[in-house]
LOBA-208411 format. One record per residue: residue number from 0; x, y, z of N, C-alpha, C, O in turn. Coordinates in steps of 0.05 Angstrom, whole numbers. Example, Ala and Ser with C-alpha at 12.3 -4.5 7.8 and 13.67 -1.06 7.14 Angstrom:
BEGIN
{0,{264,-114,156},{246,-90,156},{264,-66,156},{285,-66,169}} {1,{257,-45,142},{273,-21,143},{258,1,157},{268,23,161}} 
! end
This chain:
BEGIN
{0,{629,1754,1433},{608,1746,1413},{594,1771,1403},{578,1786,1415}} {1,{606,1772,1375},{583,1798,1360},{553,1799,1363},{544,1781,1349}} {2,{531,1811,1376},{508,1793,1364},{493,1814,1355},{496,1836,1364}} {3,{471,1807,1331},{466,1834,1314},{433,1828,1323},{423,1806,1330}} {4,{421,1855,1319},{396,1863,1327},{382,1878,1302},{391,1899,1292}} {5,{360,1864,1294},{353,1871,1274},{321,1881,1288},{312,1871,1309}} {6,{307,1903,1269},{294,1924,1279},{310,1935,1307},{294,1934,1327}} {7,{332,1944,1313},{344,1958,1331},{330,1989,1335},{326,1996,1359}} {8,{324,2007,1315},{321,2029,1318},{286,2031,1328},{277,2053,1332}} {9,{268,2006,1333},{240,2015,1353},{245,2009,1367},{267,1999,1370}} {10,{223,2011,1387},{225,2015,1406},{228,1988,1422},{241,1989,1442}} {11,{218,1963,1414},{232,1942,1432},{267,1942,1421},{287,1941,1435}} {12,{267,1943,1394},{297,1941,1392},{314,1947,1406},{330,1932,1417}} {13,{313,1976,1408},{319,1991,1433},{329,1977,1457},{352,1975,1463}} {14,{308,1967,1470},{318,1962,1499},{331,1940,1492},{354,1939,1502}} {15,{325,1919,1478},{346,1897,1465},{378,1908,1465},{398,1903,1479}} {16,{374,1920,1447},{402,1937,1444},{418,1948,1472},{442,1947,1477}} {17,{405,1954,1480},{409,1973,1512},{415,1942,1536},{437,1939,1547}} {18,{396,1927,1541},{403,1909,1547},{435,1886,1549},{449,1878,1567}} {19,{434,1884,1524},{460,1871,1505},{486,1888,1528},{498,1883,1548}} {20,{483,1912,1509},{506,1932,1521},{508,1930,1552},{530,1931,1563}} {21,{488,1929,1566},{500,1939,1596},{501,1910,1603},{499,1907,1627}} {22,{505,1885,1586},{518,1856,1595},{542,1854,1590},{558,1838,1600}} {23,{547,1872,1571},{582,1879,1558},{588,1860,1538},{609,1847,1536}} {24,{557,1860,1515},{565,1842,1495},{574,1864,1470},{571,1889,1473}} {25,{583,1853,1451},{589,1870,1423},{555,1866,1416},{541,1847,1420}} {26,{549,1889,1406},{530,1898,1388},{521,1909,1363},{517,1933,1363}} {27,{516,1895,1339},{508,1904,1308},{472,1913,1309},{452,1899,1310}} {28,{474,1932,1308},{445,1946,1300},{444,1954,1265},{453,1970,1249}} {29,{426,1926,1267},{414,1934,1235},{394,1953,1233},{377,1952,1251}} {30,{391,1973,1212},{373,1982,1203},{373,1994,1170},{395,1991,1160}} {31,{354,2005,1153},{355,2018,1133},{364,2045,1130},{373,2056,1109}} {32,{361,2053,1150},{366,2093,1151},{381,2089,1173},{375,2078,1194}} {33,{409,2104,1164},{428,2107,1185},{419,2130,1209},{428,2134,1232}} {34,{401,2141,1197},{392,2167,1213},{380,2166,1230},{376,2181,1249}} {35,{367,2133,1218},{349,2138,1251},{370,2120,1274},{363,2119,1298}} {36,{388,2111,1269},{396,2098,1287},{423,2117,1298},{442,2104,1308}} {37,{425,2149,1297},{441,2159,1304},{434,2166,1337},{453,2174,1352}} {38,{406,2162,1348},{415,2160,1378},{413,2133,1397},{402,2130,1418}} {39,{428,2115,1380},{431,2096,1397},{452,2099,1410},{470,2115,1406}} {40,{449,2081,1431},{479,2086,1450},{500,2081,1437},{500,2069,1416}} {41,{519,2092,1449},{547,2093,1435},{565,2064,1449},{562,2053,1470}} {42,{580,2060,1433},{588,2035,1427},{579,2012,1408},{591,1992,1399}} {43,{548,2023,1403},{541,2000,1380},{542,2009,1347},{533,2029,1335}} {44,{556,1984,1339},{556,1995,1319},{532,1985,1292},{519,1964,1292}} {45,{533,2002,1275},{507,2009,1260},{528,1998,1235},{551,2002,1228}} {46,{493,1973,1220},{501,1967,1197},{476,1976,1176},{455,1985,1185}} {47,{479,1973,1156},{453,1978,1136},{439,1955,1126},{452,1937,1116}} {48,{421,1954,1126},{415,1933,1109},{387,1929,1107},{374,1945,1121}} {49,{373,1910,1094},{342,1912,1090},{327,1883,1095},{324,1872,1073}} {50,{320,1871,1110},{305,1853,1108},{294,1832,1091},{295,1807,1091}} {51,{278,1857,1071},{267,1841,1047},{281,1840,1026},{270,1835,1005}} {52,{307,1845,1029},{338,1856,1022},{354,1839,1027},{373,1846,1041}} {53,{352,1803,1018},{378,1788,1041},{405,1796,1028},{427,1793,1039}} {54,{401,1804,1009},{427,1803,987},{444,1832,1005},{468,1834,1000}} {55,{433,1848,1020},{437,1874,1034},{456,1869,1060},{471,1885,1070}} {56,{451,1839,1070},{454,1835,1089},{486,1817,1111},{493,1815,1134}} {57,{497,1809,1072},{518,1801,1087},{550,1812,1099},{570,1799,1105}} {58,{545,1836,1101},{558,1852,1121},{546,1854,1146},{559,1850,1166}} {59,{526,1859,1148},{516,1855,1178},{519,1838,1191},{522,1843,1214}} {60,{518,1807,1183},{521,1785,1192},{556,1773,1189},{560,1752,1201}} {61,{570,1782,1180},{586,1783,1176},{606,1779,1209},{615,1800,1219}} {62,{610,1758,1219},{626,1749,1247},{607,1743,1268},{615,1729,1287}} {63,{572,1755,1265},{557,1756,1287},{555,1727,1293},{561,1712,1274}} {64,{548,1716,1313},{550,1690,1324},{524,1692,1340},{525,1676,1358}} {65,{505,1705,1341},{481,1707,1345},{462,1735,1338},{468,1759,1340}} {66,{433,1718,1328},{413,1747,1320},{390,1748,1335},{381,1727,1345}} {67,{377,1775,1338},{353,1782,1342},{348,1783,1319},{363,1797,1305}} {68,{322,1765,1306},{301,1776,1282},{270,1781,1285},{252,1766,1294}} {69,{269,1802,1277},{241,1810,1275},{224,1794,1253},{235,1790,1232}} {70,{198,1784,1257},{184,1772,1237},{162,1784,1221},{144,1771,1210}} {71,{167,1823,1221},{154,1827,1203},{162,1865,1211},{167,1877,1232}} {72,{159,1871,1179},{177,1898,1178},{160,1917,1165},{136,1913,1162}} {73,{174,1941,1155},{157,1960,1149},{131,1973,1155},{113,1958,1161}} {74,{128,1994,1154},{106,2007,1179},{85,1993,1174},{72,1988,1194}} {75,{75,1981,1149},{49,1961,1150},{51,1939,1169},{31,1928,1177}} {76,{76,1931,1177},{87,1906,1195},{76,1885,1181},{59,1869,1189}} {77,{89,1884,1154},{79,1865,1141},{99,1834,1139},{124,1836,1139}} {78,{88,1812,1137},{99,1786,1151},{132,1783,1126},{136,1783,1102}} {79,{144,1782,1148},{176,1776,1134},{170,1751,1115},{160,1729,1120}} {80,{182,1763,1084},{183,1732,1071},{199,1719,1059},{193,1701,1044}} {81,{224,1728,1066},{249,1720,1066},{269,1707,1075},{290,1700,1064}} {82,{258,1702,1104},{257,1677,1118},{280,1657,1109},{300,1651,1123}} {83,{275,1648,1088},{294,1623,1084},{322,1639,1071},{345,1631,1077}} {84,{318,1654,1059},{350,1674,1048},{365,1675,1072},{387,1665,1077}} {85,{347,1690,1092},{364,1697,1115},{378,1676,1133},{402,1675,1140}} {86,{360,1662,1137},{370,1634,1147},{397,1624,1144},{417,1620,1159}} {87,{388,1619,1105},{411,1605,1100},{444,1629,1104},{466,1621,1110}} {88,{437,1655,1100},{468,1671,1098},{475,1674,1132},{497,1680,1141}} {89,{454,1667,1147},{457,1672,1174},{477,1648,1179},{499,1653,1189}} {90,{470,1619,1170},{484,1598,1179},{501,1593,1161},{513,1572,1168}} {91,{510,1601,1142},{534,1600,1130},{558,1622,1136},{580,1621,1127}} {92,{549,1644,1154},{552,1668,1160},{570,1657,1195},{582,1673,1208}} {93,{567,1629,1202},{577,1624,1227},{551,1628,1246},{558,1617,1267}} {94,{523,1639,1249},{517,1648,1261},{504,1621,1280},{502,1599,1269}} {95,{499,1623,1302},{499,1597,1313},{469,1596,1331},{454,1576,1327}} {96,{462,1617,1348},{431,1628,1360},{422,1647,1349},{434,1667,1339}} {97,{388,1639,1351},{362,1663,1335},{349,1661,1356},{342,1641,1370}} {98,{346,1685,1359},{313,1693,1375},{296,1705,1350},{305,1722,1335}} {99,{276,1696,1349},{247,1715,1334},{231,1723,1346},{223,1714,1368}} {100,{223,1745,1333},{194,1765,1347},{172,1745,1331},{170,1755,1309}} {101,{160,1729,1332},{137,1715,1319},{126,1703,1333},{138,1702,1354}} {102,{107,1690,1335},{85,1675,1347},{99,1640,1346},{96,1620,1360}} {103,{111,1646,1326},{111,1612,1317},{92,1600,1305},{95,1576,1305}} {104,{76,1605,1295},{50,1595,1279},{66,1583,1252},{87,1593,1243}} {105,{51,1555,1240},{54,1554,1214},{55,1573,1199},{35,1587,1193}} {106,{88,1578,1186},{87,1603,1160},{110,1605,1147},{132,1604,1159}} {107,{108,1607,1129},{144,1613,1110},{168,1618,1136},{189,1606,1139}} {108,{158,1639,1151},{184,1641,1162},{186,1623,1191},{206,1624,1205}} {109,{168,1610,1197},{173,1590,1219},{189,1564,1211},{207,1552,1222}} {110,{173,1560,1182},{188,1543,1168},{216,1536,1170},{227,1516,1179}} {111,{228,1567,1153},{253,1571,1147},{265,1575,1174},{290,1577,1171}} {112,{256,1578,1202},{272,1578,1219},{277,1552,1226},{301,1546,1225}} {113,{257,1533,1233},{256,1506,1245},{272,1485,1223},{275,1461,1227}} {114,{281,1498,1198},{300,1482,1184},{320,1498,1180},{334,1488,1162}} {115,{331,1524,1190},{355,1530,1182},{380,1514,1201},{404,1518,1196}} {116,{370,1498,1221},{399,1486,1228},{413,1506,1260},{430,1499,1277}} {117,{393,1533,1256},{401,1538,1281},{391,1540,1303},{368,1535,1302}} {118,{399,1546,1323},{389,1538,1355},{367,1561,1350},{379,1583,1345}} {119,{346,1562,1350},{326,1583,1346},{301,1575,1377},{297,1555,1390}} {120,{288,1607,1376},{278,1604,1401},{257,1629,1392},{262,1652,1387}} {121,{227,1614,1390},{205,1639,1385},{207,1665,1407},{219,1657,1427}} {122,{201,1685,1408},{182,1696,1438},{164,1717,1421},{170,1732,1402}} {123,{143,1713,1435},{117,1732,1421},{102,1746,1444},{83,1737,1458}} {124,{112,1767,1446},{92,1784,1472},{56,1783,1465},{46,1789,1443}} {125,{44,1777,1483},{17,1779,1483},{10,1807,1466},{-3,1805,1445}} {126,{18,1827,1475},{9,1859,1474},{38,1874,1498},{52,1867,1517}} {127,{35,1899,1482},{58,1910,1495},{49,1936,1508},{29,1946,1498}} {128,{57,1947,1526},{37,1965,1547},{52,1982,1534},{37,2001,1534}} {129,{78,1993,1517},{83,2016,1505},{52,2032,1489},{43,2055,1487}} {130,{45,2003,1481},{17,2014,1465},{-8,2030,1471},{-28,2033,1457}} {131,{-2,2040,1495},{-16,2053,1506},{-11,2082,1509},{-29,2099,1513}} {132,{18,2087,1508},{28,2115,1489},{14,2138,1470},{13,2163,1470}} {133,{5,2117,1455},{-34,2126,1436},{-45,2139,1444},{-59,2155,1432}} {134,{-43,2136,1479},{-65,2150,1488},{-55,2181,1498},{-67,2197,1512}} {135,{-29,2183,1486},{-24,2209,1508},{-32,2227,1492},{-38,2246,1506}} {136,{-35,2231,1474},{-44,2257,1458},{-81,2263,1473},{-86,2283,1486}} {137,{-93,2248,1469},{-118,2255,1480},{-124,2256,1504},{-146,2264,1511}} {138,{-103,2245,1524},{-98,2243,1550},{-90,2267,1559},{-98,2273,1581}} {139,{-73,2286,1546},{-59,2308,1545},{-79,2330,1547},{-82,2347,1564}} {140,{-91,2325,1525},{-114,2340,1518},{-141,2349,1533},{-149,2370,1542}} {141,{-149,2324,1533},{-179,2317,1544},{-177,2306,1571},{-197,2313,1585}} {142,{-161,2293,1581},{-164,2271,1610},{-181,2249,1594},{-192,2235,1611}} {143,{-187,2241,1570},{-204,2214,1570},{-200,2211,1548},{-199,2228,1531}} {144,{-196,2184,1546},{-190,2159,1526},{-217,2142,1516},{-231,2127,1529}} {145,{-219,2150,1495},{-253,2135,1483},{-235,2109,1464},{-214,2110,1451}} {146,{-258,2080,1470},{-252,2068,1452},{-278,2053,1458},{-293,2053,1477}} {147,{-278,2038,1433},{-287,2013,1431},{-285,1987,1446},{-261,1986,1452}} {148,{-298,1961,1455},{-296,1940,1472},{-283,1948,1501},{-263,1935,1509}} {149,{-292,1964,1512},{-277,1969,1535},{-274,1945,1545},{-250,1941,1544}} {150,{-285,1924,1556},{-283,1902,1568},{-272,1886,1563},{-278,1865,1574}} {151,{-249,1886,1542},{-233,1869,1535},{-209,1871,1550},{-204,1892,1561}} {152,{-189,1847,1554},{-176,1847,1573},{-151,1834,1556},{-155,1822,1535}} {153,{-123,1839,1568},{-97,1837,1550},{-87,1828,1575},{-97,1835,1597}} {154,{-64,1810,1575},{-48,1809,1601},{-10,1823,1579},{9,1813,1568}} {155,{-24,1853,1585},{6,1861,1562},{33,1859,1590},{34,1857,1615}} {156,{49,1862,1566},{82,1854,1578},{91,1888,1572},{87,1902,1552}} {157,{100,1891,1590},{126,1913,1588},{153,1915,1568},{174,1904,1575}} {158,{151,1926,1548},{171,1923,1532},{202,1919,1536},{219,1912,1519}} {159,{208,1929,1570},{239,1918,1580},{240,1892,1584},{260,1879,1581}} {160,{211,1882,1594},{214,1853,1598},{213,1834,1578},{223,1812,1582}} {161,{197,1844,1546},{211,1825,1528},{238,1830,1520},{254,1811,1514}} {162,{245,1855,1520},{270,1860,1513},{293,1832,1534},{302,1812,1525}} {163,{297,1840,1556},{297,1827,1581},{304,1792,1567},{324,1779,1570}} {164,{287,1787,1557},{281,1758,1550},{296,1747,1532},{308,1725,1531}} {165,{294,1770,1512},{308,1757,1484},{331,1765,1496},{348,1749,1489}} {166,{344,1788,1514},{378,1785,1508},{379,1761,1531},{401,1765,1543}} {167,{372,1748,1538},{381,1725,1561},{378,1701,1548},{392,1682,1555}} {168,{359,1696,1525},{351,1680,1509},{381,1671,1493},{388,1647,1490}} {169,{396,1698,1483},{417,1707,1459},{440,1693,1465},{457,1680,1452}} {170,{434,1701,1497},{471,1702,1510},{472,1673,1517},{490,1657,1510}} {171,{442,1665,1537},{449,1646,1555},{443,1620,1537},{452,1603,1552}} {172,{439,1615,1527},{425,1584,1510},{407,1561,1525},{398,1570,1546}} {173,{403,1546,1523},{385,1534,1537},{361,1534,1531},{345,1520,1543}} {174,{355,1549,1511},{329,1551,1505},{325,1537,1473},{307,1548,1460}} {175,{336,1522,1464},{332,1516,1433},{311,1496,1429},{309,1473,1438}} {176,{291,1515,1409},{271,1493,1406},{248,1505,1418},{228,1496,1408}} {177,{243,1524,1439},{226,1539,1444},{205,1557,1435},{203,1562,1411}} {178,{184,1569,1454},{165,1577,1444},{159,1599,1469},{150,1590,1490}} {179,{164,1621,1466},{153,1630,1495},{143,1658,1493},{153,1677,1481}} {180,{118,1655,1511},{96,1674,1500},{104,1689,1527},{111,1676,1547}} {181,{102,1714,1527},{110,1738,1546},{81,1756,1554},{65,1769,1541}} {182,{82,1748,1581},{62,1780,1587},{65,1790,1610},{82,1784,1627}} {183,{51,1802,1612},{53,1823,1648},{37,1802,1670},{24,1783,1663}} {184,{40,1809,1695},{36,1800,1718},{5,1801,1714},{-3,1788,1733}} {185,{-15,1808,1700},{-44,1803,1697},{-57,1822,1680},{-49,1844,1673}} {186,{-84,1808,1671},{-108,1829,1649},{-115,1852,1657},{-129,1854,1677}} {187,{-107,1868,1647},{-131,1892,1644},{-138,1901,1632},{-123,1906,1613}} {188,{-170,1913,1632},{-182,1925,1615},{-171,1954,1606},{-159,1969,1622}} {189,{-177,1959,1585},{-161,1991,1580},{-177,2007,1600},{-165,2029,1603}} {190,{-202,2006,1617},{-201,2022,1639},{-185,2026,1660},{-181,2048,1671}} {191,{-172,1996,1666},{-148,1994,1678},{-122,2012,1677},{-113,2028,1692}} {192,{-117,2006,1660},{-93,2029,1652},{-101,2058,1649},{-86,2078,1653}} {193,{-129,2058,1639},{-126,2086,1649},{-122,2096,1675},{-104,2110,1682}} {194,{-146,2086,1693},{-141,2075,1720},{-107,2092,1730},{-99,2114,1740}} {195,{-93,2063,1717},{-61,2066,1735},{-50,2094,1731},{-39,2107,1749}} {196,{-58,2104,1694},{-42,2125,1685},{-53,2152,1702},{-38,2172,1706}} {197,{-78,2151,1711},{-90,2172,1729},{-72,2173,1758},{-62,2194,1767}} {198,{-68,2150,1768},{-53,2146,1791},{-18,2156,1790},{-3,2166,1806}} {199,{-16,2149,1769},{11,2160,1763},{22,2184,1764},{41,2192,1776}} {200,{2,2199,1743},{7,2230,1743},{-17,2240,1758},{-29,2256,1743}} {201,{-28,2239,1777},{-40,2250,1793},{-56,2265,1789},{-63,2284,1803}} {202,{-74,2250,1746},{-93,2274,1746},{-122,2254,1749},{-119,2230,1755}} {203,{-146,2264,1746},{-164,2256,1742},{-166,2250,1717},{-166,2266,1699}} {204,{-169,2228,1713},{-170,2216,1673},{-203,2196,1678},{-213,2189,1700}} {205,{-211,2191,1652},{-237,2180,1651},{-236,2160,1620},{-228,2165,1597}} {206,{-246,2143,1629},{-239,2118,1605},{-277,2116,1591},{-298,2111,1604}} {207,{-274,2122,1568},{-310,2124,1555},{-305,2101,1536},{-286,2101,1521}} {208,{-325,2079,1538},{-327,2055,1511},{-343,2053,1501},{-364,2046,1512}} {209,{-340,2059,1468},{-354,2075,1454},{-365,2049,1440},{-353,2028,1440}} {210,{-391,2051,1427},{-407,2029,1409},{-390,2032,1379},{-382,2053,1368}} {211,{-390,2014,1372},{-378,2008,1339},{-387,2027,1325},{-373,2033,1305}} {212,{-410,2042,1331},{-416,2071,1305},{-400,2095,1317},{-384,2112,1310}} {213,{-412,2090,1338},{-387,2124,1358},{-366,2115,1353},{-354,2136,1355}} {214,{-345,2096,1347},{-322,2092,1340},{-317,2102,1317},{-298,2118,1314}} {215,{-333,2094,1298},{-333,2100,1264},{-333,2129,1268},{-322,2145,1253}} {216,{-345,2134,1287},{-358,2175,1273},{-329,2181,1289},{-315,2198,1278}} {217,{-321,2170,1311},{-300,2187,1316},{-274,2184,1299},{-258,2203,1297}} {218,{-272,2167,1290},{-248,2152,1276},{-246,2164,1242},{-225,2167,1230}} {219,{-269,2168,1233},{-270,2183,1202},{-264,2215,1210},{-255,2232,1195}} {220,{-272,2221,1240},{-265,2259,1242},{-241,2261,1249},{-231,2283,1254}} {221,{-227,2239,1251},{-196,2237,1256},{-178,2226,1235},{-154,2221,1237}} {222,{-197,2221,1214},{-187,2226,1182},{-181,2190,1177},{-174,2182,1155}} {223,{-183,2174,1195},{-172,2147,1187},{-191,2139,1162},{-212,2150,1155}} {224,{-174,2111,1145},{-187,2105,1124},{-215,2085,1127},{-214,2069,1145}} {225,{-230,2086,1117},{-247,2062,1119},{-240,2038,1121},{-252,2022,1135}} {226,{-216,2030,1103},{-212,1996,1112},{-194,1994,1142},{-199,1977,1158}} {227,{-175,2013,1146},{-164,2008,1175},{-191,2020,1200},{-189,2009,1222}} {228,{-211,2038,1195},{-230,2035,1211},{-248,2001,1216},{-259,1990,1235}} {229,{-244,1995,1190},{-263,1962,1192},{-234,1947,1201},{-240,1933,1221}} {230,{-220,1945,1198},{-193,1926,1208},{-194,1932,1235},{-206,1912,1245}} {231,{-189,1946,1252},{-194,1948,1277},{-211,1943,1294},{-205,1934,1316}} {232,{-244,1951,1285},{-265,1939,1287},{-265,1914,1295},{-273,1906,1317}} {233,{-257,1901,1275},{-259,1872,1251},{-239,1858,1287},{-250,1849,1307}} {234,{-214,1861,1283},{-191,1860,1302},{-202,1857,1327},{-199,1833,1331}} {235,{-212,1867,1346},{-217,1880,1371},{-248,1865,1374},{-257,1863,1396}} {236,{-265,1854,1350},{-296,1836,1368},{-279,1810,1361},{-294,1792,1352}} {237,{-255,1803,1363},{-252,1773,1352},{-229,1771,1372},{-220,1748,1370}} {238,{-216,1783,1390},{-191,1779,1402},{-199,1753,1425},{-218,1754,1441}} {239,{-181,1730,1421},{-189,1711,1427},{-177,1717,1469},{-161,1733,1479}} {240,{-194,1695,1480},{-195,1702,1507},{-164,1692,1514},{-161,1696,1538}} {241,{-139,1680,1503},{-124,1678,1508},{-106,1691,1511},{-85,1683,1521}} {242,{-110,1723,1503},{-85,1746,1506},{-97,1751,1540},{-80,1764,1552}} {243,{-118,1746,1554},{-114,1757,1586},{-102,1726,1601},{-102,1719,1625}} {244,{-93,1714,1579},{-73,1692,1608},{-48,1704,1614},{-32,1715,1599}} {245,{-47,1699,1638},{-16,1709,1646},{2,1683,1647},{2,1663,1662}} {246,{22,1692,1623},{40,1661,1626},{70,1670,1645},{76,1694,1645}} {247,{90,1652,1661},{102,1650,1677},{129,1652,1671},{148,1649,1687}} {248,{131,1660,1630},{159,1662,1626},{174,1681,1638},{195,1672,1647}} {249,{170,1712,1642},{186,1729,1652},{197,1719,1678},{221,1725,1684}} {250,{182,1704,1696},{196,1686,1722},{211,1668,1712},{235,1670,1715}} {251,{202,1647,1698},{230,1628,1691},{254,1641,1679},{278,1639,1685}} {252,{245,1652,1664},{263,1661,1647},{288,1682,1660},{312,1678,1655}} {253,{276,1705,1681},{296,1722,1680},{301,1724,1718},{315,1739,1731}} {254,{278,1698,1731},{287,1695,1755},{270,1720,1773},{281,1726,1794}} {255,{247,1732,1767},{241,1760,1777},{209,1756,1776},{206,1733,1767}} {256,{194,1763,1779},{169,1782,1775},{166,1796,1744},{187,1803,1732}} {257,{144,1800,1733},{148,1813,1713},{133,1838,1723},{115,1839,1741}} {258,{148,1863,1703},{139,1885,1718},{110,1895,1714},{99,1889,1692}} {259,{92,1914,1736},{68,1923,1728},{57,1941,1707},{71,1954,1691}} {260,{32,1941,1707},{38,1963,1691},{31,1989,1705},{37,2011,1697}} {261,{19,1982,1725},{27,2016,1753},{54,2026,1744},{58,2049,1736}} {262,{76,2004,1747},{99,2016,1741},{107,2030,1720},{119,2052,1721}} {263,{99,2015,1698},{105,2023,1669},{91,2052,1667},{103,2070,1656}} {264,{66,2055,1677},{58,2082,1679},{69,2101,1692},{70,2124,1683}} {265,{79,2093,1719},{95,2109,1730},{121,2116,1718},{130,2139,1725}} {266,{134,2102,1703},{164,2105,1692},{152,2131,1666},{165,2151,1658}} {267,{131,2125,1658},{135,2138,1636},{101,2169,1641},{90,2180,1621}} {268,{94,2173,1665},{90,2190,1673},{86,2213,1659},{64,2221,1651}} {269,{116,2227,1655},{113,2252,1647},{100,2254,1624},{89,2276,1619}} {270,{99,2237,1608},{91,2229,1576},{52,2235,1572},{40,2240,1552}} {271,{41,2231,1603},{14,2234,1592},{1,2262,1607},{-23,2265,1608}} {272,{21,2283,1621},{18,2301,1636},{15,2321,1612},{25,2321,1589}} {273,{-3,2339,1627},{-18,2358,1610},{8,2380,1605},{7,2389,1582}} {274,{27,2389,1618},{44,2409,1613},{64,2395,1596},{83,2409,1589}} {275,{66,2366,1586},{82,2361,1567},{76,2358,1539},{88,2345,1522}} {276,{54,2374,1537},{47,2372,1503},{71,2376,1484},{73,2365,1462}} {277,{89,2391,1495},{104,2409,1481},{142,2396,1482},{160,2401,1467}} {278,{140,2378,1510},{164,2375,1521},{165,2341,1504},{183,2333,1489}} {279,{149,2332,1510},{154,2299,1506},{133,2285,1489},{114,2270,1492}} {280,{143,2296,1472},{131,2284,1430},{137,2247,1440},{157,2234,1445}} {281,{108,2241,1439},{98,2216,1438},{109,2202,1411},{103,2212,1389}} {282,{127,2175,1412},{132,2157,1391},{128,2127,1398},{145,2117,1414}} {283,{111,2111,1388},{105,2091,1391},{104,2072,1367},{82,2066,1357}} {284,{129,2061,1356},{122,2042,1334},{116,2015,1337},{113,2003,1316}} {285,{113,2005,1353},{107,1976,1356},{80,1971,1361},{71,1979,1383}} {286,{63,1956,1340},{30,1950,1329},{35,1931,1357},{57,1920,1362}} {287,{15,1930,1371},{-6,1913,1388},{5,1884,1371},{8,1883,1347}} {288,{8,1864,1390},{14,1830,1378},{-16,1822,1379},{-23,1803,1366}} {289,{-35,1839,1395},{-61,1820,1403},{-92,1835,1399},{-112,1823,1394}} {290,{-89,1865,1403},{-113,1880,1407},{-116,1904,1386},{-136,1919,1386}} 
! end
């Protein structure tokens, strides 16, 4: 079974992709720029194509008998609205299972999934602990991470474990008709993680939560625009208390524990150590689902 992975080249794609392969499935990694998808693992092969582009797309789909789709593209991560194009070349295309990156909420493209006819299955990570990556530049720097609402609480998921989800989702079936919200083994506050990431690399780090104006003054000397300073703002006093539930899919689903984020800090370690300014260039494309 071909099965194609669309957003392949970020960073959940990635482990999607990576996943797939070490089950010994065939693999299509879509993307727009062949370039960026020149260090994926070898064996998969790379198609072109564009999203908001269905007309782009039927070579990629072309034999696949199941997809990963992402529900919203380009660096704005703005909401896929094509939805029903894709659908339809997907299921005329043979394709038979969908996983989506979406919430499932009423919207063009929930729509066009829940009527294209195929076995489709939401999963929407709460928040993803990659997102905390953000912090290594000033972590690097300073030992301390300033933000706003410190006391807000996320129960984020580890990005192998959504990855994790959707290729078991792809392969195994059983799931059609679903909805399943992903997060880590429990809330923490971004003191928390700083917390772990201090424990990890064995430095002394310090978490400061800054009032809505010390945000602004820090955030305009770091050149951001005024409306993404108020979007964030705006974002972060409204985050509803439902991103610190911890839900139980990573156990049903993959039979395990879902991993910490002690761990996730520990795996990725070297990334917030002060001698790697230079060694390990921070990349993090995947926007927060929640904070």
């Amino acid at each position: 079974m071909t099965i194609l992975v669309t957003g392949a080249t970020g960073t959940l794609g990635r482990h999607v992709v990576g996943r797939l392969l070490r089950d010994g499935h065939r693999v299509r990694a879509l993307t727009r720029t062949p370039a960026a998808a020149a260090d994926l693992p070898a064996g998969v092969e790379v198609a072109v194509g564009d999203l908001t582009e269905p007309e782009t797309l039927a070579a990629a789909l072309e034999g696949a008998r199941a997809v990963h789709l992402i529900g919203a593209t380009g660096h704005d991560h703005a909401p896929l609205r094509t939805g029903p194009q894709i659908t339809a070349m997907a299921a005329g295309a043979g394709v038979r299972r969908i996983t989506v990156l979406a919430d499932g909420s009423e919207g063009g493209l929930t729509r066009a999934v829940r009527d294209s006819g195929l076995e489709w299955t939401f999963v929407w990570p709460i928040d993803y602990m990659a997102n905390a990556l953000g912090w290594a530049d000033a972590i690097r720097a300073t030992a301390e991470v300033r933000e706003p609402y410190g006391a807000r609480r996320t129960a984020s998921a580890d990005e192998r474990d959504v990855a994790d989800v959707i290729a078991t989702v792809l392969t195994g079936g059983g799931h059609a008709g679903r909805r399943y919200v992903v997060t880590g083994p429990e809330a923490l506050t971004p003191a928390d993680k700083v917390a772990a990431i201090a424990r990890a690399t064995g430095r002394e780090l310090r978490f400061t939560a800054l009032t809505d104006d010390q945000a602004r003054l820090q955030w305009r000397a770091e050149g951001w625009p005024e409306e993404g300073i108020s979007f964030m703002l705006d974002m972060w006093a409204t985050v509803p208390g439902s991103v610190a539930e911890v839900t139980p899919t990573v156990e049903r689903i993959l039979g395990r524990p879902p991993r910490s984020f002690d761990r996730w800090a520990t795996d990725h370690a070297d990334t917030f150590r002060a001698h790697a300014r230079n060694q390990h260039p921070v990349k993090c494309d995947m926007r927060s689902t929640s904070t």
